[in-house]
ZABA-482467 format. One record per residue (C-alpha): residue in three letters; residue number from 1; x, y, z. Coordinates in steps of 0.5 Angstrom, whole numbers, plus 500, padded with zeros to 3 digits. Example, Ala and Ser with C-alpha at 12.3 -4.5 7.8 and 13.67 -1.06 7.14 Angstrom:
// residues 2
ala:1:525:491:516
ser:2:527:498:514
***
This chain:
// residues 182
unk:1:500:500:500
unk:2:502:507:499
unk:3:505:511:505
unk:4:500:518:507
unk:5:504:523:502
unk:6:502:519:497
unk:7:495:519:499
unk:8:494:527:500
unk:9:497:527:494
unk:10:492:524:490
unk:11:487:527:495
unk:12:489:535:493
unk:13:490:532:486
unk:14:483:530:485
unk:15:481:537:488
unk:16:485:541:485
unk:17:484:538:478
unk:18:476:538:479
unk:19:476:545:480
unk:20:480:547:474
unk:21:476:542:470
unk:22:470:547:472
unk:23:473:553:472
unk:24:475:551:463
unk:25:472:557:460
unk:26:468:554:454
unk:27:472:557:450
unk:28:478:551:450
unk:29:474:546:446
unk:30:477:542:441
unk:31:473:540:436
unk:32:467:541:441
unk:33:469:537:446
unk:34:472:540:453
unk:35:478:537:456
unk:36:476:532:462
unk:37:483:532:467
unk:38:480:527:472
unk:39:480:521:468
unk:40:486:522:465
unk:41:489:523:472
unk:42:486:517:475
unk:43:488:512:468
unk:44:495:516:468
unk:45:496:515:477
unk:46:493:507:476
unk:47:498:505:470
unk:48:503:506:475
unk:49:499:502:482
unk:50:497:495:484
unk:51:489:493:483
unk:52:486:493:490
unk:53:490:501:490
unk:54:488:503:483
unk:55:480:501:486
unk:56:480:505:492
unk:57:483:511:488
unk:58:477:510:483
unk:59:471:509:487
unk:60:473:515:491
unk:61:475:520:486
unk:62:468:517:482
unk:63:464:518:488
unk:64:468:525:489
unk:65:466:527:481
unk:66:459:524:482
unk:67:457:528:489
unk:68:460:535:485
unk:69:458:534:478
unk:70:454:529:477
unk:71:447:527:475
unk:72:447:519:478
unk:73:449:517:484
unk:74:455:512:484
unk:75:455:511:475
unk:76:463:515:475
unk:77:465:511:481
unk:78:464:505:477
unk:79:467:508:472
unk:80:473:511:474
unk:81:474:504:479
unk:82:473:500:472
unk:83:478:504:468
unk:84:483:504:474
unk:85:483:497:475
unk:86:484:496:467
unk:87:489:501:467
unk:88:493:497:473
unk:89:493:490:471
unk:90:495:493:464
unk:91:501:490:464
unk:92:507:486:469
unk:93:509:490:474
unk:94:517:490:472
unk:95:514:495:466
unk:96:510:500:471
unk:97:516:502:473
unk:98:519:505:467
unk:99:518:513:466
unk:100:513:512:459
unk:101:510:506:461
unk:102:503:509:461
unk:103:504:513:454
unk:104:504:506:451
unk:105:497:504:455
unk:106:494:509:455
unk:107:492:511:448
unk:108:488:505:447
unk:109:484:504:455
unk:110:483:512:454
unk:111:479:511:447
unk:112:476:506:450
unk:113:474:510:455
unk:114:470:514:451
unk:115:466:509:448
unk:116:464:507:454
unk:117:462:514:458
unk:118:458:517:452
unk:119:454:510:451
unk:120:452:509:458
unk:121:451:517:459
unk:122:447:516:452
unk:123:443:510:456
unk:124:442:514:462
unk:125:439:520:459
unk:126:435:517:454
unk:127:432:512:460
unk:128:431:520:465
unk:129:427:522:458
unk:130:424:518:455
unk:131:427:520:447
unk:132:426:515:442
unk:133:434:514:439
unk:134:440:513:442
unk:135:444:516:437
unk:136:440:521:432
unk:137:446:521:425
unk:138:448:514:426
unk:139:454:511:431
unk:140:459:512:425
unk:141:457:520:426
unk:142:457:521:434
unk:143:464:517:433
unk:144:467:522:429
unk:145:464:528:432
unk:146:464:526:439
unk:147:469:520:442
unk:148:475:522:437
unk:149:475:529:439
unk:150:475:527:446
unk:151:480:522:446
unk:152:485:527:442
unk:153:484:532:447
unk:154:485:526:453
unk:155:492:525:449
unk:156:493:532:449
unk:157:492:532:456
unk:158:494:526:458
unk:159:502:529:455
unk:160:502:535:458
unk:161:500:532:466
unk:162:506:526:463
unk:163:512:529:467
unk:164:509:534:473
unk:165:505:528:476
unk:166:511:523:474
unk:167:516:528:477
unk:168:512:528:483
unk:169:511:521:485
unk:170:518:521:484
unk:171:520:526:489
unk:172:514:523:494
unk:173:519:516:493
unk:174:522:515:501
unk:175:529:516:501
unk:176:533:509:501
unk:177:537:508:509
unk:178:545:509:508
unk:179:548:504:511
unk:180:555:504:514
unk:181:558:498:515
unk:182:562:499:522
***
């Protein structure tokens, strides 16, 4: 488990990233969608963690994200606490060690992301309205105008938040023990 400078980390991250999330003015879309900075962190910090971690940061940065924006008690929590344990089991532990590990993970489980928020929220909000078509031009049309502008601006984001938080995790490491042999 993580010592308690990690979890204040990660505890002050979530914050922090939720409230600049909210203070984005509309202006910083990209191709009509706006950068989403939790799940980006939440994958980015569970490349990196054992399962049983990566789920604990999950539901509580889910459940944070659902009290403060959502409609749906508990839909984010899943969802977080899914993608955080996919990103935590994606590959042996030896590999999540290395600094770029999560450049080569996170691209395809951000994708993937994505597709399974904007089709659950689509459920959602179909079943809240009673509307008849879950997608109005087609799959193929939502994919294009939806799914892959967010997930360029994830990899936008996901690329810029690289080095801070891995520098940051580095510096948070405990300092080996010199021993003196007497």
């Amino acid at each position: 488990m993580r010592d308690r400078k990690h979890i204040i980390y990660y505890c002050i991250s979530v914050l922090i990233l939720a409230v600049l999330q909210a203070l984005l003015p509309q202006d910083v879309q990209l191709l009509g969608a706006m950068p989403q900075l939790l799940p980006v962190f939440i994958l980015l910090i569970a490349s990196r963690m054992e399962k049983e971690e990566a789920m604990v940061l999950g539901i509580s940065a889910g459940f944070f994200y659902d009290i403060v924006y959502g409609r749906y008690l508990g839909f984010y929590a899943l969802l977080y606490m899914f993608f955080a344990v996919g990103a935590s089991i994606s590959g042996p532990a030896f590999l999540r060690e290395k600094k770029w590990w999560p450049c080569a993970v996170l691209p395809p489980l951000l994708f993937f992301y994505c597709m399974v928020e904007s089709f659950f929220v689509r459920v959602l909000t179909l079943y809240a309205t009673k509307s008849g078509a879950l997608y109005a031009h087609g799959y193929g049309a939502h994919l294009i105008t939806r799914i892959l502008p967010q997930t360029l601006y994830h990899l936008i984001v996901l690329g810029l938040m690289l080095v801070p938080v891995l520098w940051i995790l580095k510096k948070l490491e405990p300092k080996p023990m010199i021993q003196y042999d007497v």
